[in-house]
N, CA, C and O atoms as a GROMACS GRO file, in nm:
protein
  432
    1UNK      N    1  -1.066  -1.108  -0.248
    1UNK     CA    2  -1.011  -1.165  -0.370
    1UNK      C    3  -1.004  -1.054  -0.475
    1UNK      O    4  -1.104  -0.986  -0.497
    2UNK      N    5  -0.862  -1.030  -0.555
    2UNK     CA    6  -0.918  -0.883  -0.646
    2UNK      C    7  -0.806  -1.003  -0.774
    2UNK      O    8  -0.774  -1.122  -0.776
    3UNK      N    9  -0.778  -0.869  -0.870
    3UNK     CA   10  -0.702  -0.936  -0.982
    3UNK      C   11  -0.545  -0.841  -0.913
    3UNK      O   12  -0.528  -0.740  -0.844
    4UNK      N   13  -0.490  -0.906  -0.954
    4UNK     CA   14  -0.355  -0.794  -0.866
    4UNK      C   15  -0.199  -0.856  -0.956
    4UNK      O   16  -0.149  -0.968  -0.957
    5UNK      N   17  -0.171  -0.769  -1.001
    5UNK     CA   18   0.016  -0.842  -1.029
    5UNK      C   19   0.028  -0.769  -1.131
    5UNK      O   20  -0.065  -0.718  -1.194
    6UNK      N   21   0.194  -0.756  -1.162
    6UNK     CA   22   0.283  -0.679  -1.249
    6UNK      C   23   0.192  -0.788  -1.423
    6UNK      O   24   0.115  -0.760  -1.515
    7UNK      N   25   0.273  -0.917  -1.370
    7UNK     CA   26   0.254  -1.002  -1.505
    7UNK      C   27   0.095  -1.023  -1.537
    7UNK      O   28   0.004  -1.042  -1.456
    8UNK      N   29   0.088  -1.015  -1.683
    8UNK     CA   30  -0.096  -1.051  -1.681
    8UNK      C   31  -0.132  -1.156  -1.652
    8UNK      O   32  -0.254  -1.158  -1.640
    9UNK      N   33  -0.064  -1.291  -1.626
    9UNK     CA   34  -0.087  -1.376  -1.604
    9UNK      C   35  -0.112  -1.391  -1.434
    9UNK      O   36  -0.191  -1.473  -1.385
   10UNK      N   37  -0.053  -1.322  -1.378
   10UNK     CA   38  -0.120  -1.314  -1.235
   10UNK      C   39  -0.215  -1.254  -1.246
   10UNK      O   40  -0.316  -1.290  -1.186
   11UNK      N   41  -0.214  -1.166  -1.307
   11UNK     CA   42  -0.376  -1.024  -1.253
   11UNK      C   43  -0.516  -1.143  -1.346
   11UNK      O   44  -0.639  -1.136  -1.337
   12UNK      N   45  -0.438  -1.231  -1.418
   12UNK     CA   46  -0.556  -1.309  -1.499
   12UNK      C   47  -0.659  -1.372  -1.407
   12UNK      O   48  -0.779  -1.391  -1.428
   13UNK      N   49  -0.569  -1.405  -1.277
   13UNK     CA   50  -0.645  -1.506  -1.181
   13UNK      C   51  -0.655  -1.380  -1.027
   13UNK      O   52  -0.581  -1.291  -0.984
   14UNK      N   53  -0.807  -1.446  -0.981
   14UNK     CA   54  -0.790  -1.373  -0.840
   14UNK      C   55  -0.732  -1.426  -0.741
   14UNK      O   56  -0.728  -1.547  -0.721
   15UNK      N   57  -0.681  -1.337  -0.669
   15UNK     CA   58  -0.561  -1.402  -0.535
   15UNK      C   59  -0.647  -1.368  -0.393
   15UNK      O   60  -0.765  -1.335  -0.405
   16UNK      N   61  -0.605  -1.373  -0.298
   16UNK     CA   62  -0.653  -1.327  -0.198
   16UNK      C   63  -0.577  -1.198  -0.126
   16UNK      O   64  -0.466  -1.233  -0.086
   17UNK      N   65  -0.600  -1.087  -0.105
   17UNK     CA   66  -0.535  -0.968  -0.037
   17UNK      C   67  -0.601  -0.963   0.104
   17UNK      O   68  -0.723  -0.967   0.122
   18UNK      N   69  -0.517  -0.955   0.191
   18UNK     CA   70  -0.556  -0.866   0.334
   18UNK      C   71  -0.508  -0.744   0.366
   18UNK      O   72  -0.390  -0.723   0.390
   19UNK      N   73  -0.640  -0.618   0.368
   19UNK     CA   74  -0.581  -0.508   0.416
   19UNK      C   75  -0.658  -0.475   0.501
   19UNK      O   76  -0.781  -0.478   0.500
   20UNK      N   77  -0.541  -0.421   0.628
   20UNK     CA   78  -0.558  -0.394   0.718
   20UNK      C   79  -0.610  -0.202   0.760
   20UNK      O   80  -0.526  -0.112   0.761
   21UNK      N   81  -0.700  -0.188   0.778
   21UNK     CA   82  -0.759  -0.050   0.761
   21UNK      C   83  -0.767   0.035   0.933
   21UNK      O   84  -0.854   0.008   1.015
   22UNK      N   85  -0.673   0.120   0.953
   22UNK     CA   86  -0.704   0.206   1.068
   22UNK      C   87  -0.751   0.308   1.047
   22UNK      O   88  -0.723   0.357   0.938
   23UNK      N   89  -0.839   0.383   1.139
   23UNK     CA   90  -0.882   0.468   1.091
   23UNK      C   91  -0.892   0.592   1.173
   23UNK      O   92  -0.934   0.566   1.286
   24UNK      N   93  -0.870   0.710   1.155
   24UNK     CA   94  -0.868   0.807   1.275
   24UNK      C   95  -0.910   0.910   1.248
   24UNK      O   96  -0.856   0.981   1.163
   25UNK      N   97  -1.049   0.955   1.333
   25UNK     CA   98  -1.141   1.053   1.338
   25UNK      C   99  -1.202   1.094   1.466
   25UNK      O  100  -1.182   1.023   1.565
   26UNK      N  101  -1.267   1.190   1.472
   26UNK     CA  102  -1.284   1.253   1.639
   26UNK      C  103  -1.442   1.147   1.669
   26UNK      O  104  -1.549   1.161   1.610
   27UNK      N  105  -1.411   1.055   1.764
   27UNK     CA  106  -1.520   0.976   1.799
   27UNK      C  107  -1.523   1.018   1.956
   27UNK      O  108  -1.532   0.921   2.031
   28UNK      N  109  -1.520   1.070   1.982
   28UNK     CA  110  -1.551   1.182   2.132
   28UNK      C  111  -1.705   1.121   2.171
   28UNK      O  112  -1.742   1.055   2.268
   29UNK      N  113  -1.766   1.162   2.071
   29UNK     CA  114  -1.916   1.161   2.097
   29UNK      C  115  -1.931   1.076   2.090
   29UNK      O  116  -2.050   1.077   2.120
   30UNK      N  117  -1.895   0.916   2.059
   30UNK     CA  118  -1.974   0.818   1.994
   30UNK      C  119  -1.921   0.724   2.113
   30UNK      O  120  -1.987   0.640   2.174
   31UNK      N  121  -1.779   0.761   2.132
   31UNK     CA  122  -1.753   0.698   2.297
   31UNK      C  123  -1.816   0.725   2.444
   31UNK      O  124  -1.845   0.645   2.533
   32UNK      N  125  -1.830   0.910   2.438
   32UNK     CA  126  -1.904   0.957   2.560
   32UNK      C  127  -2.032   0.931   2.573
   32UNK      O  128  -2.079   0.902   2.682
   33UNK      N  129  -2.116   0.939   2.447
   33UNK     CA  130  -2.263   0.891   2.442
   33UNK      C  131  -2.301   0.778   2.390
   33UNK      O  132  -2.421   0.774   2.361
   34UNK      N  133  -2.212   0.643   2.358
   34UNK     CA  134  -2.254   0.558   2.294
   34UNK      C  135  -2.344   0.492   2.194
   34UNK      O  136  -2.398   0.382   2.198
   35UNK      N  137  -2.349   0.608   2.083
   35UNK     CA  138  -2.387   0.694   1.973
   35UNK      C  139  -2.368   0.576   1.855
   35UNK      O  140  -2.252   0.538   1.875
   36UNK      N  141  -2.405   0.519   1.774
   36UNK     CA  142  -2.358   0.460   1.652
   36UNK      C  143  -2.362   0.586   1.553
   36UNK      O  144  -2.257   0.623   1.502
   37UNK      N  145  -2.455   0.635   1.533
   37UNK     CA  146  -2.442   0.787   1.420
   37UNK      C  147  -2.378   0.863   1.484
   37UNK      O  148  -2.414   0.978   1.460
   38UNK      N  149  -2.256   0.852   1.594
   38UNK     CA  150  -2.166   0.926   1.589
   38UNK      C  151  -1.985   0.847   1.560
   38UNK      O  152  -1.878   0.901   1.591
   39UNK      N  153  -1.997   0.762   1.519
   39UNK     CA  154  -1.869   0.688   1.469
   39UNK      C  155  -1.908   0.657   1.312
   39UNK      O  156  -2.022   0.666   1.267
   40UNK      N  157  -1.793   0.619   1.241
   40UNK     CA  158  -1.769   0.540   1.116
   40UNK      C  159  -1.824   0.419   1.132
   40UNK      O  160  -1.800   0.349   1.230
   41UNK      N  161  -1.927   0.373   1.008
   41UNK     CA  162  -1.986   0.254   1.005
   41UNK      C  163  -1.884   0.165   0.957
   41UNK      O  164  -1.846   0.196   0.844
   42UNK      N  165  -1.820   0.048   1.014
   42UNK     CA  166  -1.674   0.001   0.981
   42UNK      C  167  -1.748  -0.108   0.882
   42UNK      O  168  -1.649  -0.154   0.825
   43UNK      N  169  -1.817  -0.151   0.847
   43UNK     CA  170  -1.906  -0.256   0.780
   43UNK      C  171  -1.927  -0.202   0.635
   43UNK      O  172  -1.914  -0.263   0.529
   44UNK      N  173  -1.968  -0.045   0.663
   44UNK     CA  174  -1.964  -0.001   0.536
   44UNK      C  175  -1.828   0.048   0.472
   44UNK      O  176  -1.808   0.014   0.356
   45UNK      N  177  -1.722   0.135   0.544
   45UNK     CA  178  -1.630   0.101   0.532
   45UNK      C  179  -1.537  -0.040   0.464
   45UNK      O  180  -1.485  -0.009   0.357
   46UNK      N  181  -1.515  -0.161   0.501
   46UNK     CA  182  -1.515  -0.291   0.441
   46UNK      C  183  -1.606  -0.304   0.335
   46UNK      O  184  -1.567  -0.379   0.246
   47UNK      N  185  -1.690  -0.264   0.322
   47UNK     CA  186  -1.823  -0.306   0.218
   47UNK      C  187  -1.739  -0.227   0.058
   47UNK      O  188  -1.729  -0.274  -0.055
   48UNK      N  189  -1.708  -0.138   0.096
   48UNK     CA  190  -1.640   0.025  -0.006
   48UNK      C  191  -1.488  -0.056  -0.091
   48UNK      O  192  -1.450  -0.075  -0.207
   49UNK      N  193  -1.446  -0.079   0.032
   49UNK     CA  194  -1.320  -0.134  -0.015
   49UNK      C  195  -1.296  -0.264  -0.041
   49UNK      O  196  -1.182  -0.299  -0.074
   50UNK      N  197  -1.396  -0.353  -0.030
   50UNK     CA  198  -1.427  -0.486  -0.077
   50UNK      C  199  -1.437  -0.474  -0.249
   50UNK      O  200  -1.370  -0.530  -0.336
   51UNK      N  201  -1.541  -0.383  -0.256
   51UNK     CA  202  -1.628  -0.336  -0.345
   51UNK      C  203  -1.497  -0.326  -0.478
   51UNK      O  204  -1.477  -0.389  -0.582
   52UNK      N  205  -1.411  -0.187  -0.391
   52UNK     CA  206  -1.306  -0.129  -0.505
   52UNK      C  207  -1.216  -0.236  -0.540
   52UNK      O  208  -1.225  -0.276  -0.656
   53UNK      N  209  -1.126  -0.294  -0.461
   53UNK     CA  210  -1.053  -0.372  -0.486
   53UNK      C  211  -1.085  -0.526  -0.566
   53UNK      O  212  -0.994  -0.603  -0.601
   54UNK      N  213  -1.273  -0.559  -0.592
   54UNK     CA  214  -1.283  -0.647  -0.657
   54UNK      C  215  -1.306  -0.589  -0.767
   54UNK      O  216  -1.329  -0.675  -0.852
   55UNK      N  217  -1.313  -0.457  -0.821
   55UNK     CA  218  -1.420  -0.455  -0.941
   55UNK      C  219  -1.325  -0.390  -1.003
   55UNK      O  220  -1.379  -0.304  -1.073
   56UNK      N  221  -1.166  -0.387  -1.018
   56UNK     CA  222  -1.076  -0.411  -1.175
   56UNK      C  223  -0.962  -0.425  -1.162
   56UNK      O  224  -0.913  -0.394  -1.053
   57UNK      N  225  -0.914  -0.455  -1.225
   57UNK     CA  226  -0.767  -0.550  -1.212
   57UNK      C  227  -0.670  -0.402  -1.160
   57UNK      O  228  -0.686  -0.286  -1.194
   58UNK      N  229  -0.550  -0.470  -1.050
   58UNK     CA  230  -0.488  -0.341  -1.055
   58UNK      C  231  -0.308  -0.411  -1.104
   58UNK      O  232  -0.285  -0.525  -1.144
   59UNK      N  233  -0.235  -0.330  -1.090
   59UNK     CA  234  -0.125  -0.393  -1.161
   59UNK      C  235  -0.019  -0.419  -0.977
   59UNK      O  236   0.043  -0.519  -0.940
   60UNK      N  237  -0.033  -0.325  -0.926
   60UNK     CA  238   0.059  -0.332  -0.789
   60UNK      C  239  -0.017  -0.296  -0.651
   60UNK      O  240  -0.107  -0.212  -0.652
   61UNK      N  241   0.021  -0.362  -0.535
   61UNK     CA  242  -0.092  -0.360  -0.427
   61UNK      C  243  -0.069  -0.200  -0.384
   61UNK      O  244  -0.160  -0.146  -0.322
   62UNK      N  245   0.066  -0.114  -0.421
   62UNK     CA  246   0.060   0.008  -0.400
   62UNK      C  247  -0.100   0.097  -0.442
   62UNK      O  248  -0.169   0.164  -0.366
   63UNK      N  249  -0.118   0.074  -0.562
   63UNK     CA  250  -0.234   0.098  -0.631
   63UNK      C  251  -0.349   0.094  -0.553
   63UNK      O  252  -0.437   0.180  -0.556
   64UNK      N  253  -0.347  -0.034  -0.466
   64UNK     CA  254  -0.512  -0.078  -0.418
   64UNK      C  255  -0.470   0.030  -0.277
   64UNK      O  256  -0.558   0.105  -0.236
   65UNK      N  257  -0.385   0.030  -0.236
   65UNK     CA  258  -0.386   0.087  -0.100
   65UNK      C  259  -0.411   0.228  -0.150
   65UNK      O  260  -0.523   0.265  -0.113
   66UNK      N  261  -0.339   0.331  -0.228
   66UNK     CA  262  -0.374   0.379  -0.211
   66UNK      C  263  -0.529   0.454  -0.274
   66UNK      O  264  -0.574   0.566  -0.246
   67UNK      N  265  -0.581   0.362  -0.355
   67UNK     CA  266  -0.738   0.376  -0.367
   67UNK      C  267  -0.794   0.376  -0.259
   67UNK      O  268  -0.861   0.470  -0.217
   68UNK      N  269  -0.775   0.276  -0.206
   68UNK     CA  270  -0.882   0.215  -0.065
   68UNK      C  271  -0.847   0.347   0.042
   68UNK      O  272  -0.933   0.358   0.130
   69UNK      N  273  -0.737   0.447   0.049
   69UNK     CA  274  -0.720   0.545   0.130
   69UNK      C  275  -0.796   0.650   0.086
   69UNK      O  276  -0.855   0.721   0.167
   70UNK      N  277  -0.805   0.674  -0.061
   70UNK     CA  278  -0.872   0.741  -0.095
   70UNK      C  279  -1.036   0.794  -0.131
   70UNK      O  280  -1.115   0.888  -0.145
   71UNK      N  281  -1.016   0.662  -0.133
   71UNK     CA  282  -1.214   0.601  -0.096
   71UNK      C  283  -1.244   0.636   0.013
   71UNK      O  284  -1.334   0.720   0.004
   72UNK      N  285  -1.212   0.612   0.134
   72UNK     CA  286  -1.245   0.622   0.267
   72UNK      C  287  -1.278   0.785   0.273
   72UNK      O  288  -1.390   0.836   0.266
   73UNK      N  289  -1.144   0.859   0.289
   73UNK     CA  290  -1.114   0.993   0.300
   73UNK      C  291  -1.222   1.074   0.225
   73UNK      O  292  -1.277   1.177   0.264
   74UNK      N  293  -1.238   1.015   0.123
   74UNK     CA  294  -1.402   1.090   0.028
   74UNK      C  295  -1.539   1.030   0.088
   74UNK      O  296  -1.638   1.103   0.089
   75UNK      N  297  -1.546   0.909   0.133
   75UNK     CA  298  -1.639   0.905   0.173
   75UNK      C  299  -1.666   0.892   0.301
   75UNK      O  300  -1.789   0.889   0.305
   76UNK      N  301  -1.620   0.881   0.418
   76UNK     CA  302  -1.605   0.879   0.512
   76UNK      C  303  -1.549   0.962   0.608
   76UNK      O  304  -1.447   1.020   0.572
   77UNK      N  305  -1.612   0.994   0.787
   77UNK     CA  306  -1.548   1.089   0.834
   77UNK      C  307  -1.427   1.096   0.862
   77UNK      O  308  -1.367   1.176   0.934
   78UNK      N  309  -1.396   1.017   0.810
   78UNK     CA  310  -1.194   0.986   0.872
   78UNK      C  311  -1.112   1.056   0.854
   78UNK      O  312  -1.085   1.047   0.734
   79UNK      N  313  -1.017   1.165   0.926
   79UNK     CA  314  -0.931   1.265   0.901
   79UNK      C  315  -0.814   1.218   0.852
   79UNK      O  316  -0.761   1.287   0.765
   80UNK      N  317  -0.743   1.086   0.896
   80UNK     CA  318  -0.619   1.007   0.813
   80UNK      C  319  -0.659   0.840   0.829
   80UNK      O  320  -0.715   0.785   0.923
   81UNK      N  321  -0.610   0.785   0.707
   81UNK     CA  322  -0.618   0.675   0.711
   81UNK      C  323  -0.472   0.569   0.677
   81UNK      O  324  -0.407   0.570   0.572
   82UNK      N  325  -0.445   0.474   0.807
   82UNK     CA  326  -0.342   0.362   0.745
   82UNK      C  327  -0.374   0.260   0.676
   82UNK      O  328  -0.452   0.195   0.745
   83UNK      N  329  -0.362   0.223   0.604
   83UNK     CA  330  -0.397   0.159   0.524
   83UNK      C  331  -0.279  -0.006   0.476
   83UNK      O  332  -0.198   0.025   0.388
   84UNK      N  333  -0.270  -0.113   0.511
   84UNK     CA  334  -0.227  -0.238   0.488
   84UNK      C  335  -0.248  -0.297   0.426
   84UNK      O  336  -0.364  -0.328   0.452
   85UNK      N  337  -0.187  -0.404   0.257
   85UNK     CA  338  -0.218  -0.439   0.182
   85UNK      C  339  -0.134  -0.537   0.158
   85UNK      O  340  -0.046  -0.518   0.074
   86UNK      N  341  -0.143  -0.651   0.218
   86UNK     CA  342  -0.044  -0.804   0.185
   86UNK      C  343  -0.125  -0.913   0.108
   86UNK      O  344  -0.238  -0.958   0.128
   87UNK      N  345   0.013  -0.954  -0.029
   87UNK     CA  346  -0.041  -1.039  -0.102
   87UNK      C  347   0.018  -1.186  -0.051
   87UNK      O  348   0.114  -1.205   0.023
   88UNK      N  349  -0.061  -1.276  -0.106
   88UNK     CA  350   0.026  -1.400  -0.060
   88UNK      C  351   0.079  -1.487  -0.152
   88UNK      O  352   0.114  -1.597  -0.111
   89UNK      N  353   0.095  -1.457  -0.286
   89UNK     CA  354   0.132  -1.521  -0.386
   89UNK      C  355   0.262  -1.510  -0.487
   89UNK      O  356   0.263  -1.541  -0.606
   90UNK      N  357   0.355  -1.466  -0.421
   90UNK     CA  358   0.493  -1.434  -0.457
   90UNK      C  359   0.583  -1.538  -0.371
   90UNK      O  360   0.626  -1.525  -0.257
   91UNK      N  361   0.598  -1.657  -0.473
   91UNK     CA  362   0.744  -1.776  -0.417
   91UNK      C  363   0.796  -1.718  -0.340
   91UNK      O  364   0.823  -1.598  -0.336
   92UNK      N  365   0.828  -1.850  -0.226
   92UNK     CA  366   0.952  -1.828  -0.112
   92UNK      C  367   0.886  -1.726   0.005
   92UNK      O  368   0.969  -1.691   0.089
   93UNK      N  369   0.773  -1.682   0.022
   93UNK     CA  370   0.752  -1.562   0.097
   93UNK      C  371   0.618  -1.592   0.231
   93UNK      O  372   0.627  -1.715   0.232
   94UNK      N  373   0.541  -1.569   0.305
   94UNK     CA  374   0.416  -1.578   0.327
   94UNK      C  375   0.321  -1.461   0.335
   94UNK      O  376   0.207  -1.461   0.379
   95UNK      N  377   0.412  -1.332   0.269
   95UNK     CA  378   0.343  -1.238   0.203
   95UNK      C  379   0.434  -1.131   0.192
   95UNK      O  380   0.542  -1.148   0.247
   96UNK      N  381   0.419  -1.049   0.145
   96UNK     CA  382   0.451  -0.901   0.057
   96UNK      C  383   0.362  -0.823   0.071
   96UNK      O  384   0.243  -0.847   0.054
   97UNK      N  385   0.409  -0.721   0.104
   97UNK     CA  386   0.276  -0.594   0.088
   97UNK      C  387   0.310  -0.410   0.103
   97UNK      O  388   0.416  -0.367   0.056
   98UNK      N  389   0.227  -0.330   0.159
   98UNK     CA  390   0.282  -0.236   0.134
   98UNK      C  391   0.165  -0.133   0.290
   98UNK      O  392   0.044  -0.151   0.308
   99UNK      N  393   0.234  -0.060   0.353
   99UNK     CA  394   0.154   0.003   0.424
   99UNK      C  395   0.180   0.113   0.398
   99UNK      O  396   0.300   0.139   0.385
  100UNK      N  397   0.066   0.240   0.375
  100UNK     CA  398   0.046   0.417   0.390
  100UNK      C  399  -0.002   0.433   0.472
  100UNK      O  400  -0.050   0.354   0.553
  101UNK      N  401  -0.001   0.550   0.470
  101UNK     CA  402  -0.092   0.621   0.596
  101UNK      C  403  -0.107   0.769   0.461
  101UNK      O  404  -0.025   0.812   0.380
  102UNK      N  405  -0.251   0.808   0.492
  102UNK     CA  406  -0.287   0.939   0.450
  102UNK      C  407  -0.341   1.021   0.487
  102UNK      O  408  -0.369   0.983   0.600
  103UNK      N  409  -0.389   1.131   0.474
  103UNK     CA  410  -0.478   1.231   0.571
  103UNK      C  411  -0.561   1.288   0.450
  103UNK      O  412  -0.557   1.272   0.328
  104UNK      N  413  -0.648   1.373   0.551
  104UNK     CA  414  -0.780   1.432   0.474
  104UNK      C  415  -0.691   1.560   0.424
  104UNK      O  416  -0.617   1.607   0.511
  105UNK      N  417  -0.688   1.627   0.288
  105UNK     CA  418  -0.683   1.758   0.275
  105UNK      C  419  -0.714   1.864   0.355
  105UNK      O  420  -0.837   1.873   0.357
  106UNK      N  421  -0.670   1.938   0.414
  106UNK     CA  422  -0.717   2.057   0.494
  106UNK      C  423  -0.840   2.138   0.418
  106UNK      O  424  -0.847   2.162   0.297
  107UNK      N  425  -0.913   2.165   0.496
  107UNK     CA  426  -1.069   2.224   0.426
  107UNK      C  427  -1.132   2.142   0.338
  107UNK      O  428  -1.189   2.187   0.238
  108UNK      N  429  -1.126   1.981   0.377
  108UNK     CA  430  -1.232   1.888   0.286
  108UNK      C  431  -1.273   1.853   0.361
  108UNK      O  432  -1.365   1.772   0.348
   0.00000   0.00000   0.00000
């Protein structure tokens, strides 16, 4: 649930968003040795971006996605992230949304 919309009268009320988060990093080890401290904790991951997307109003779901890409990428081992962000509260529709994909800076 975040505050989300152009008009203030949408961002006044919370809506519900689903984003869909892929994530891609070298899990070699965490598959060959069945390792949890060698993969992304996906719980905390969700926990991050739960977190961002409830705690301030944004004006367009472009915005949340690409926070939530950018959150990850800083805090997490993830070399690129896709990132999915559908609202469901725009007449006539059963959602709207917006997908990126981003990558880690080279040498971060």
């Amino acid at each position: 649930m975040a505050h989300v919309g152009v008009p203030e009268s949408e961002r006044n009320r919370r809506q519900k968003l689903l984003l869909d988060l892929d994530l891609r990093a070298d899990l070699q080890g965490a598959g060959r040795y069945d390792r949890v401290s060698e993969t992304i904790d996906y719980a905390a991951v969700c926990a991050e971006v739960k977190k961002l997307a409830e705690g301030k109003p944004f004006h367009l779901v472009e915005a949340v996605a690409e926070s939530a890409a950018e959150r990850i990428l800083e805090r997490f081992d993830a070399v690129e992230v896709r990132v999915r962000v559908r609202k469901f509260s725009v007449p006539g529709t059963e959602s709207v949304g917006v997908e990126i994909v981003r990558a880690r800076k080279r040498g971060t």
